[in-house]
C-alpha positions in Angstrom: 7.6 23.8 14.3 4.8 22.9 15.9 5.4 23.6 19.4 6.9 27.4 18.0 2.9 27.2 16.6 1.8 26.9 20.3 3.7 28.5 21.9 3.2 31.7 19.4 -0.7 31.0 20.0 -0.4 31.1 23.9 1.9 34.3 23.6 -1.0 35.7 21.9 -4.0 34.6 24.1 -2.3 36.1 27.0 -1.6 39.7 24.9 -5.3 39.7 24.0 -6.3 38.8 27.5 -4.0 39.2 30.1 -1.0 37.6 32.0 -3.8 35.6 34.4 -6.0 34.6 31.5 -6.2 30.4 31.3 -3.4 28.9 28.9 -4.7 27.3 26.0 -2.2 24.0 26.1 -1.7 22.1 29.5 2.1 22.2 28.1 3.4 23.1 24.8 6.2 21.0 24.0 4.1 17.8 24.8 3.2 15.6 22.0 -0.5 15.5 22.6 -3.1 14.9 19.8 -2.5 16.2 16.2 1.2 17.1 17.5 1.7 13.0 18.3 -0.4 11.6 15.1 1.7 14.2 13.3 5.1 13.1 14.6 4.1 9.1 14.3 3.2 9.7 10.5 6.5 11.6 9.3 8.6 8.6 11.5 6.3 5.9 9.1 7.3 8.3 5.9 10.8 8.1 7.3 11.2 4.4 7.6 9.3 4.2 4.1 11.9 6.2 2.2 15.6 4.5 4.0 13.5 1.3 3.7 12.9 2.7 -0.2 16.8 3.8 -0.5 18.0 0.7 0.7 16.0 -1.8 -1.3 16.9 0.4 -4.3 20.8 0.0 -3.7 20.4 -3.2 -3.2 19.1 -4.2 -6.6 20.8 -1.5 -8.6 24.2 -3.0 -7.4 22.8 -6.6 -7.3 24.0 -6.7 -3.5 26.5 -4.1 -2.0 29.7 -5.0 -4.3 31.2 -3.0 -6.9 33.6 -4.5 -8.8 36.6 -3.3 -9.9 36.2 -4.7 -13.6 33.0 -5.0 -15.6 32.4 -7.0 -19.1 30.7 -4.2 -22.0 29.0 -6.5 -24.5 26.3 -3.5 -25.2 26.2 -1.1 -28.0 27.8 1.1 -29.2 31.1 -1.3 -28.1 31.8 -4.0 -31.2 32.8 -6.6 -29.6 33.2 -7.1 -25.7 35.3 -4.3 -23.8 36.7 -4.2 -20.3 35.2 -1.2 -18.9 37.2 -0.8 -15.1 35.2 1.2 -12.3 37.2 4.1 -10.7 37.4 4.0 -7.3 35.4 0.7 -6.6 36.9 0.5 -2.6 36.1 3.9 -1.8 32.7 3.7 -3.7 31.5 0.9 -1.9 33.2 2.1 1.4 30.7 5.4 1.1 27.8 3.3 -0.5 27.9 0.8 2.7 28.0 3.7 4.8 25.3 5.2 3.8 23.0 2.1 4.1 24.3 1.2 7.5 23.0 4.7 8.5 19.9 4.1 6.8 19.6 1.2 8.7 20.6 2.5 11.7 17.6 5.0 11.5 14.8 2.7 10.6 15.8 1.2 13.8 16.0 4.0 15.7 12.4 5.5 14.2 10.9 2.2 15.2 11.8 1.9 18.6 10.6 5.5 18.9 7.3 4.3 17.7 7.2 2.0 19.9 8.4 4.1 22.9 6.0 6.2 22.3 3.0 3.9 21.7 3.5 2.0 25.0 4.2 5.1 26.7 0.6 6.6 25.5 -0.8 2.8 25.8 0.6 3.1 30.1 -0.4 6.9 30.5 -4.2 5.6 29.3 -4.4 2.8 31.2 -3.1 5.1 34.2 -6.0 7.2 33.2 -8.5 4.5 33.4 -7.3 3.1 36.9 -7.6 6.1 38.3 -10.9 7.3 36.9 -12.1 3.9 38.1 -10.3 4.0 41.4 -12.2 8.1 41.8 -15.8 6.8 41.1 -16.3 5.1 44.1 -14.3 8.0 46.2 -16.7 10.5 44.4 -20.3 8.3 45.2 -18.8 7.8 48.8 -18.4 11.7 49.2 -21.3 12.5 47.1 -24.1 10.2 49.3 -22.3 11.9 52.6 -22.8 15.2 51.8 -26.3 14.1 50.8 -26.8 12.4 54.0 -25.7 15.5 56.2 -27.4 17.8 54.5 -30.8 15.2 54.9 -30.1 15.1 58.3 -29.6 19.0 58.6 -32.8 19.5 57.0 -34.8 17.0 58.8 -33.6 19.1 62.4 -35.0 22.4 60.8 -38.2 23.4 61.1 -39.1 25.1 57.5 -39.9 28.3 58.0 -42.7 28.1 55.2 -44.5 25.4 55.6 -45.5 22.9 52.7 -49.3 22.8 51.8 -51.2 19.8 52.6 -52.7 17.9 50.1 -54.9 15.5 52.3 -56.6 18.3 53.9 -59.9 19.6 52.8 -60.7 22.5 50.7 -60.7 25.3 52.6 -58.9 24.4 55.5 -54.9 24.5 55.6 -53.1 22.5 57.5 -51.3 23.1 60.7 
């Protein structure tokens, strides 16, 4: 959805100012920014509710069993009754399927967190060796280009010259 939102907003940029106008996203379908915090928070709200779903079933049931026979010593029953479960196999069956899937996807959603945690935890520390590596390559250039133009500068003779400040009032220098 999000991505459509961007890719909606780029279509639009370009409408209002031209095919050759600069794109607002570097890419659109990259998790960046509010797309990634977005994306981490519903995969935490994910694992919250199948974490939620299968603690519930677990203590509803007392444990994943149904049995086929329960003792009724509740009212409105006088005395106690056998009350029998219909289908207890294939309720349990469906019941254990459904938390093994559960399970299955809190696993999933947190080896995508961590996938793509260390993944933005590697591209930053890319980002710092290499802004760290171009510093020096930048002064190194940078004091060059000072350096030649110094030199070019020292070879010309200005064509207007400076005013002297050690010379008397009145006179001007040479």
């Amino acid at each position: 959805m999000h991505v459509a939102y961007r890719e909606d907003r780029e279509r639009k940029n370009k409408l209002k100012h031209g095919e050759n106008c600069r794109s607002l996203y570097l890419n659109t379908g990259k998790k960046r920014g509010g797309l990634w915090w977005t994306y981490i928070c519903s995969l935490i709200f994910k694992i919250g509710v199948d974490t939620t779903f299968v603690y519930l079933v677990y203590h509803i049931y007392e444990g994943y069993d149904f049995p086929s026979l329960i003792k009724c010593t509740q009212q409105p029953c006088p005395n106690t009754v056998d009350c029998f479960i219909a289908r207890p196999t294939e309720k349990r069956i469906f019941t254990l399927f459904m938390v093994v899937t559960s399970l299955v996807c809190i696993v999933l959603s947190i080896l995508e967190i961590l996938y793509l945690v260390c993944k933005r935890c590697y591209e930053c520390s890319l980002s710092v060796h290499d802004s760290h590596r171009s510093v020096p390559d930048t002064l190194s250039a940078g004091s060059a280009l000072v350096e030649a133009n110094g030199i070019r500068l020292m070879s010309k003779n200005p064509e207007t010259p400076a005013p002297s400040y050690g010379a008397v009032s009145g006179e001007t220098a040479p």
